[in-house]
KOLBA-546357 format. One record per atom (N, C-alpha, C, O): residue in three letters; x, y, z. Coordinates in steps of 0.02 Angstrom, whole numbers, plus 50000, padded with zeros to 5 digits. Example, Ala and Ser with C-alpha at 12.3 -4.5 7.8 and 13.67 -1.06 7.14 Angstrom:
2
ALA506604971650390
ALA506154977550390
ALA506604983550390
ALA507124983450423
SER506424988850354
SER506844994750357
SER506455000250394
SER506705005750402
END
This chain:
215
UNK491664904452085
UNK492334904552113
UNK492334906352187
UNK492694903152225
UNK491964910952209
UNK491684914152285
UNK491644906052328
UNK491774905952388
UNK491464899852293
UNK491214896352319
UNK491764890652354
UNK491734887252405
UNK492234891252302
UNK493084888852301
UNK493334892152356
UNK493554889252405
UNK493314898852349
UNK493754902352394
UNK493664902352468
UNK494084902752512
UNK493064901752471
UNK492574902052531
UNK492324895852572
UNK491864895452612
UNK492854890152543
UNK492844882652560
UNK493494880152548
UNK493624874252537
UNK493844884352551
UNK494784881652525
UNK494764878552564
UNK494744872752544
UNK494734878952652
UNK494844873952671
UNK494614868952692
UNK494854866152741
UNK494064866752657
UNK493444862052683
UNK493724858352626
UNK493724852252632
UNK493964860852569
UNK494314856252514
UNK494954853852516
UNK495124848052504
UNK495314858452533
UNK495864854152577
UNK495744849152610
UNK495924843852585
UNK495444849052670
UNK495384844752716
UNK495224839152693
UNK495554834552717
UNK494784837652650
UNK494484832252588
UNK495044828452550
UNK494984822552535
UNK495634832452533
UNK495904830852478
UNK496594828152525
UNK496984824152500
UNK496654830052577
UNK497174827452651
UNK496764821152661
UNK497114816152653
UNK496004819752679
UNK495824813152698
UNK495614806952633
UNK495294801752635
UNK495964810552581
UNK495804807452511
UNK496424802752515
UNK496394796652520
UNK497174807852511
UNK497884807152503
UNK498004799952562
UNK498324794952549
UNK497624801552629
UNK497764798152689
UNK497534790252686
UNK497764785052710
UNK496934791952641
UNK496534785552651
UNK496774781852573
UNK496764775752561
UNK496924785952539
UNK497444782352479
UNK498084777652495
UNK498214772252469
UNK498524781852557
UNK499024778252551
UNK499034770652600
UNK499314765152598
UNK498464774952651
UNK498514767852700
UNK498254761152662
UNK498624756352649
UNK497444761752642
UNK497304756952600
UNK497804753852550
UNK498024748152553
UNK497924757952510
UNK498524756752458
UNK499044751552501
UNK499104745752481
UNK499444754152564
UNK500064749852577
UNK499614741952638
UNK499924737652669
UNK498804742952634
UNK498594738652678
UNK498464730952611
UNK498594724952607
UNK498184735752576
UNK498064731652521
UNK498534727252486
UNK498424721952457
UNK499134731052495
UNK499774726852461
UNK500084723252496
UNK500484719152473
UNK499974724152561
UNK500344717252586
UNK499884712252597
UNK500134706652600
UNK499154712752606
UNK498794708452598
UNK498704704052522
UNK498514698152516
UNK498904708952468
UNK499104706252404
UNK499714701152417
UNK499644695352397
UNK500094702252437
UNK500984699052443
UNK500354693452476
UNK500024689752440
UNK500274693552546
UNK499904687852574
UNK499624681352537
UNK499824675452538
UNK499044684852500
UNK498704681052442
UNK499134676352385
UNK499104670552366
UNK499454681152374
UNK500154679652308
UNK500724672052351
UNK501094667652328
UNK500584673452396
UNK500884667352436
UNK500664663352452
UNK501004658252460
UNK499934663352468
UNK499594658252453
UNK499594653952386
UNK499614647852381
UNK499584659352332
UNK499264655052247
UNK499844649652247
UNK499744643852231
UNK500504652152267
UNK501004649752234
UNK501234643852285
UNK501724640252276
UNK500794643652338
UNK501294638552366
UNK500844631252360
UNK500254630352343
UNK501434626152381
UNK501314619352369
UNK501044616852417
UNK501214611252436
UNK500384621552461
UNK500014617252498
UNK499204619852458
UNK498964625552461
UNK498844612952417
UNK498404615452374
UNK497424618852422
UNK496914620952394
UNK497584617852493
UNK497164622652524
UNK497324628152531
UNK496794631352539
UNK497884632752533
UNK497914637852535
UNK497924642152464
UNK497834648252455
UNK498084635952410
UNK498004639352320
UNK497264641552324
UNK496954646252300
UNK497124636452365
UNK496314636752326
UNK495914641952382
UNK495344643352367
UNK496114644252430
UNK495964648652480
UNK495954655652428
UNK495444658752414
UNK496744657252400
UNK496794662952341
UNK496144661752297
UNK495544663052296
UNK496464659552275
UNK495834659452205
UNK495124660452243
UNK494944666252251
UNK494854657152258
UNK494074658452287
UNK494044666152306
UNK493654669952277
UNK494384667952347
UNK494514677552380
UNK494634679452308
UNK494184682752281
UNK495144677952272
UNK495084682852218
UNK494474682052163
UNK494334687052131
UNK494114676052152
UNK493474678252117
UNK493044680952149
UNK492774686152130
UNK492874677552213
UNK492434683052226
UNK492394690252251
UNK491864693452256
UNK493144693252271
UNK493214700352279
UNK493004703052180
UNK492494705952161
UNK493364701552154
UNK493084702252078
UNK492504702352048
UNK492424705251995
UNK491914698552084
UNK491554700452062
UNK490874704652098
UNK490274705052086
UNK491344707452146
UNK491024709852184
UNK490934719452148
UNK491404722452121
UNK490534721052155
UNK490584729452149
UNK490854731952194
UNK490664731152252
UNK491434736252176
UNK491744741652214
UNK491334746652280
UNK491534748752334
UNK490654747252242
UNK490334752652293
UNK489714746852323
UNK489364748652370
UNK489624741052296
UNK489064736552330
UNK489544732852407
UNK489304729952455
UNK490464734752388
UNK490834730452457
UNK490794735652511
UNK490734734852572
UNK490844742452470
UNK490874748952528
UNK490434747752565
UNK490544745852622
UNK489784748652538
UNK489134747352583
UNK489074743052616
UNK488844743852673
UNK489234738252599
UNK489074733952664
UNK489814734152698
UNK489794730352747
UNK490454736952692
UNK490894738352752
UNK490504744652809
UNK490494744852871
UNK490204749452758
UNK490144755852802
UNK489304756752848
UNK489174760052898
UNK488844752252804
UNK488384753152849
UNK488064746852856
UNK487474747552870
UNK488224741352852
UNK488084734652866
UNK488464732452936
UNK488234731252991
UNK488994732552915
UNK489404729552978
UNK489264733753041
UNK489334730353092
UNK489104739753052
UNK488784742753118
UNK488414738553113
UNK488684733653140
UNK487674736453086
UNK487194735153118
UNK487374728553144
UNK487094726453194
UNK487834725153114
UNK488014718053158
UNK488564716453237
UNK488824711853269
UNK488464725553237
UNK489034725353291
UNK489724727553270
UNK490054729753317
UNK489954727553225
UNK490644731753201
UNK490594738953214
UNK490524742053161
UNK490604742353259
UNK490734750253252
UNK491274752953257
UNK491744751553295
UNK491224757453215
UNK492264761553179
UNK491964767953161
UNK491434769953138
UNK492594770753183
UNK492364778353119
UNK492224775653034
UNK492404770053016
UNK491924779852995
UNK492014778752922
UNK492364776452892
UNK492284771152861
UNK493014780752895
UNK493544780952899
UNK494104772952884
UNK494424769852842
UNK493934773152946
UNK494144764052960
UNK493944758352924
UNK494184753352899
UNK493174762452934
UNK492824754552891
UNK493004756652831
UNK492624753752792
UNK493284759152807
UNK493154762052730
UNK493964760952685
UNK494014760752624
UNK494724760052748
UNK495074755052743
UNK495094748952736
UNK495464746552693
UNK494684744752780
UNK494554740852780
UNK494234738952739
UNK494444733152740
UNK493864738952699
UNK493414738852638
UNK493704739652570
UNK493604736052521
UNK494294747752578
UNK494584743752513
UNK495114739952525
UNK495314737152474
UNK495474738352582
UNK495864734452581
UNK495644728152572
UNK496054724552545
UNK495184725952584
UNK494854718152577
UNK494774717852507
UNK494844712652476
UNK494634723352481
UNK494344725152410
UNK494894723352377
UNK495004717752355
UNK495204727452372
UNK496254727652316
UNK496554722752330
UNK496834720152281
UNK496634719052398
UNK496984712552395
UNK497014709852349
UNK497534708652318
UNK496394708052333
UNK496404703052271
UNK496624706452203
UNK496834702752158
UNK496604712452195
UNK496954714552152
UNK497774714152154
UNK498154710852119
UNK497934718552206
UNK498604716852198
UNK499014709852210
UNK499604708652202
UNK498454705152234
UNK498734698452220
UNK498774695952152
UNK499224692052139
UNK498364697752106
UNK498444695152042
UNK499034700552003
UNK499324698351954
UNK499174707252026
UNK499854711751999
UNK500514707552018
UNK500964707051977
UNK500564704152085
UNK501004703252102
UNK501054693552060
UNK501564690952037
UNK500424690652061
UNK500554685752026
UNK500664686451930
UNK500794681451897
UNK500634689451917
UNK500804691151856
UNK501624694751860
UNK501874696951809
UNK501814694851895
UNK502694694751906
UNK502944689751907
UNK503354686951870
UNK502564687751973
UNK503004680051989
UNK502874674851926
UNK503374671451912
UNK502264673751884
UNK502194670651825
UNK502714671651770
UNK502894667651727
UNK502894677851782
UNK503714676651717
UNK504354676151757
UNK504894678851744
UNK504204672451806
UNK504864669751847
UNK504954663451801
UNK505504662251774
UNK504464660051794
UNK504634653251769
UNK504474647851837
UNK504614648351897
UNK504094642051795
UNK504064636351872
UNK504914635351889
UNK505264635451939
UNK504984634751835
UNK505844631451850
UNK506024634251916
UNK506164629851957
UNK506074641151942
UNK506464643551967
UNK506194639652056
UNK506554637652102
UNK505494639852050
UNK505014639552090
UNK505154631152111
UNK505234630052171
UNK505184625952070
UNK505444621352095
UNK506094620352112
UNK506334615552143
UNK506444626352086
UNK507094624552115
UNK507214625852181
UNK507544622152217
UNK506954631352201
UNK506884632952259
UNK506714627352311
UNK507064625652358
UNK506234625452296
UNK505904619252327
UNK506604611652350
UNK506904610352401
UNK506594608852287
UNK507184604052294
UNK507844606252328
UNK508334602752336
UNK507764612452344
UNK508424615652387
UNK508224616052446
UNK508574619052486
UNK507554612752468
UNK507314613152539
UNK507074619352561
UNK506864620452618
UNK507104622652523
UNK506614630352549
UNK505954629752554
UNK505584627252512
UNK505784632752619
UNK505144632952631
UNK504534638452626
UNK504634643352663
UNK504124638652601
UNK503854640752561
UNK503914651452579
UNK503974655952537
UNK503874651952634
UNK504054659852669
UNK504954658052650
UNK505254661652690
UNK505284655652623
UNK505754657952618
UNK506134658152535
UNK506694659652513
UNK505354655352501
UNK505444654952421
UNK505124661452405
UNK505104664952354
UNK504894661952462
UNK504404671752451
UNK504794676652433
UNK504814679952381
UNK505264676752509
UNK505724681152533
UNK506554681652470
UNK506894686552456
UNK506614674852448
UNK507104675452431
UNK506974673952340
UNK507444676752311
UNK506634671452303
UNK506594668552252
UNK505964675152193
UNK505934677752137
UNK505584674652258
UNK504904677652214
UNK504864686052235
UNK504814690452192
UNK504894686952285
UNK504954694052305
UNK505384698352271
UNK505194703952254
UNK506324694852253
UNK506684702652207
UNK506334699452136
UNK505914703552118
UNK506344696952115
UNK506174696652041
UNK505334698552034
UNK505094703852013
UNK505064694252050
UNK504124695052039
UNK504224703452065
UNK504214706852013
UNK504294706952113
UNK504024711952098
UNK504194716252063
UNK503804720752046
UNK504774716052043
UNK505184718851982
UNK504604719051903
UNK504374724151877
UNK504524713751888
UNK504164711051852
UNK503294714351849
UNK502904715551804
UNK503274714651905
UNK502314719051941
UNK502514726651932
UNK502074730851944
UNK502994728151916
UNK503004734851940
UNK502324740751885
UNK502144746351904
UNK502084737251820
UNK501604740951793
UNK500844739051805
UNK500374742951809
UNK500834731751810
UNK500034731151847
UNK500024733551928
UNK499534736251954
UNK500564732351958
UNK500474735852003
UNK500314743652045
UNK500034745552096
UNK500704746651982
UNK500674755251960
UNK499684755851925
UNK499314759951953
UNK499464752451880
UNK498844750951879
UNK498474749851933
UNK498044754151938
UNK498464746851965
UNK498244743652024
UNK498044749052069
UNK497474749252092
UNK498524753852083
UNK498554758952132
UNK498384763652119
UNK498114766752164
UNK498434766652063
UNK497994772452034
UNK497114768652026
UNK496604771752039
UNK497114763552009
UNK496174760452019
UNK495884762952090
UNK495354765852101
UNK496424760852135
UNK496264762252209
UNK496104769052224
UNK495634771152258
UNK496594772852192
UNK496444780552228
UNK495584782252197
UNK495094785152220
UNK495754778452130
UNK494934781352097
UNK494354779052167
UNK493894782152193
UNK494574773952175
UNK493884768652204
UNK493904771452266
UNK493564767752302
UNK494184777352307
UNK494254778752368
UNK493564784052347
UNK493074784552384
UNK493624787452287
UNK493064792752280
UNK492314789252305
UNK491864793452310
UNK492174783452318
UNK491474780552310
UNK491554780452389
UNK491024780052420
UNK492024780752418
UNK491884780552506
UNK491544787152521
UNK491064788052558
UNK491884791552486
UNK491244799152505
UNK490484799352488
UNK490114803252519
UNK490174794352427
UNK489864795152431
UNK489394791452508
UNK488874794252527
UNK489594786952534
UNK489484785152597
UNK489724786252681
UNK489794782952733
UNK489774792552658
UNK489914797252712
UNK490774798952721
UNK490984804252744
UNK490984796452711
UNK491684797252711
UNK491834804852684
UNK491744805952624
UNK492054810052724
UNK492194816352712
UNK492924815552683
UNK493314816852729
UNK493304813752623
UNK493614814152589
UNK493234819252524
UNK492634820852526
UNK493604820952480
UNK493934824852407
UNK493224824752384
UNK492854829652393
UNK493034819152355
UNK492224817052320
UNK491874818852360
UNK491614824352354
UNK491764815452409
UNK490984818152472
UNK491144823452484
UNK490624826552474
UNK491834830152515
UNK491654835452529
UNK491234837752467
UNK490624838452474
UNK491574839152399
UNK491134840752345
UNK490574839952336
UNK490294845152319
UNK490144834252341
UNK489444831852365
UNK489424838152407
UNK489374843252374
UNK489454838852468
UNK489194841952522
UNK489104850252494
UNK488584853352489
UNK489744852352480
UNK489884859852453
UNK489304859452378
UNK489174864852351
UNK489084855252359
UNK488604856152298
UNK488104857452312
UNK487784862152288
UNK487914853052362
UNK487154853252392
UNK486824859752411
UNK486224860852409
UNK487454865452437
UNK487374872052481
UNK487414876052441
UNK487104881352447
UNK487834874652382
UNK488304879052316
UNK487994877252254
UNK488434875452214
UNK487364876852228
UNK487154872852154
UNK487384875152116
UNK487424871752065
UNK487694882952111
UNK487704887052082
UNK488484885752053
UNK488674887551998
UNK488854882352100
UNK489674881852075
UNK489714872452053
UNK490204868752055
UNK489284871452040
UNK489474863052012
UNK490014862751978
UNK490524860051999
UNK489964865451927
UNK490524863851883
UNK491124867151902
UNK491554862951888
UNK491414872051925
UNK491974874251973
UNK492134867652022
UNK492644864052023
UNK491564867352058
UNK491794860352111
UNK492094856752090
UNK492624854852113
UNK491744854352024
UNK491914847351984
UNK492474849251971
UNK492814845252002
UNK492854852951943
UNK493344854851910
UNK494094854951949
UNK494644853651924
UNK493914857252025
UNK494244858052090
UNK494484852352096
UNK495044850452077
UNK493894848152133
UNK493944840852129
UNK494334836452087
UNK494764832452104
UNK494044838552012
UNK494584833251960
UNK495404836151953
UNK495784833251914
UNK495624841751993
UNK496074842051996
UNK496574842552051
UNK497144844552044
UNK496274840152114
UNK496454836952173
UNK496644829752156
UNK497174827252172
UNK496134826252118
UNK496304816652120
UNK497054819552076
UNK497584817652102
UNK497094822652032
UNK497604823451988
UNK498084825952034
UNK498664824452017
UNK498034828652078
UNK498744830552094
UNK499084825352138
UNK499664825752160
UNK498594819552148
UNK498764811552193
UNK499034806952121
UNK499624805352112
UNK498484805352078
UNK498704801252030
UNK499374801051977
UNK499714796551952
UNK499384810951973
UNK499764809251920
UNK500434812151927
UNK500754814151878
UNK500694812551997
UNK501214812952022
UNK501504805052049
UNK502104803352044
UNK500924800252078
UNK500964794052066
UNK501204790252022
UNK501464785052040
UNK501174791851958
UNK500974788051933
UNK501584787751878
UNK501734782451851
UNK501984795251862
UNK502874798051853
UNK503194795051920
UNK503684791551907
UNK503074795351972
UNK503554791052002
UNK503534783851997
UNK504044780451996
UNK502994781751994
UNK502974773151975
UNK503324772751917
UNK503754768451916
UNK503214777651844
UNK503454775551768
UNK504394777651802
UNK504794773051794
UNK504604782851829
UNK505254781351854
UNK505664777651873
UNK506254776851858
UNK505184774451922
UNK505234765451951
UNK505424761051916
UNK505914757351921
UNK504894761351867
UNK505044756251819
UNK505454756351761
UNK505594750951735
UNK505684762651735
UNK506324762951703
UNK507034760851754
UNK507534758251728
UNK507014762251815
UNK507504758651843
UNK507644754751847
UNK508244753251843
UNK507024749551859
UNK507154743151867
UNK507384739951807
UNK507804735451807
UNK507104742151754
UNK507204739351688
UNK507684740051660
UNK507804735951615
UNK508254746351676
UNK508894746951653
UNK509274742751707
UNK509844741351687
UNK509124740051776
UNK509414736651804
UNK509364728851791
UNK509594724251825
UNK509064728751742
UNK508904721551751
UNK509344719151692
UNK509374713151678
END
């Protein structure tokens, strides 16, 4: 416990660049999702097929095999950033494709119908987004998308292990000095992601009772 107390704020600080790098990724990722999602759906078939290709292969990519090569690959080719950055950037490239398939699994219980109607009304395709697919589809996303975002906060833990001084890597660090408090750490730790996820995660299920009595 000496070891907790005597690092409160080295764990803080971790669990501030956990929260930080959660939300940016999180809101970088989702509009690059919306992006993608506008691609699948529209009626020019190079940009369908632009989606799809990014989303298999972000999919089958490993979560901590994309980190690595955002965080210590791309320096050696000339990209230099704090961690930090690259480590946005990485999961944002990463989740896109996730939250493109949350957000296409909304727009999929729109119905084509609606989607060609749009169309024969002369709407162009940013304005079948804005107006057709955007209030309904995300209405519709609101639980893979709530999925989606709690995956992310998890997958932020693998940036510490590559230096990223967030929540996970401080713990790494405080273990290494502290062998003696592992399981305290661990314990610290699993209840920092918890105080991100599962306050997250009652406001998303809130969300989505709203929407659902509104609908």
């Amino acid at each position: 416990m000496n070891a907790i107390i005597e690092n409160i704020d080295v764990l803080l600080s971790g669990f501030l660049t956990t929260l930080g790098l959660s939300a940016l990724a999180g809101f970088t990722s989702f509009f690059g999702g919306l992006i993608l999602a506008g691609f699948a759906i529209s009626n020019n078939p190079t940009l369908r097929k632009i989606s799809m290709l990014y989303v298999a292969l972000m999919q089958n990519i490993p979560a901590a095999a994309h980190l690595f090569f955002m965080i210590f690959i791309l320096p050696v080719l000339g990209l230099k950033a704090p961690f930090f950055v690259l480590a946005i950037i990485g999961v944002t490239i990463y989740f896109s494709a996730y939250y493109c398939q949350a957000v296409r699994s909304g727009v999929n219980a729109i119905g084509r119908g609606q989607l060609e109607a749009s169309r024969a009304l002369g709407l162009k395709n940013m304005q079948t987004m804005r107006l057709v697919v955007l209030p309904q589809g995300l209405r519709n996303s609101v639980p893979p998308l709530i999925n989606t975002t709690i995956a992310l906060i998890k997958v932020t833990a693998i940036a510490g292990v590559f230096g990223v001084t967030e929540l996970f890597g401080t713990m790494l660090q405080l273990i290494n000095v502290n062998d003696s408090a592992v399981i305290a750490l661990m314990l610290v730790t699993g209840i920092g992601y918890s105080l991100i996820t599962i306050p997250a995660a009652l406001a998303a299920a809130a969300v989505e009772r709203k929407v659902a009595f509104n609908s």
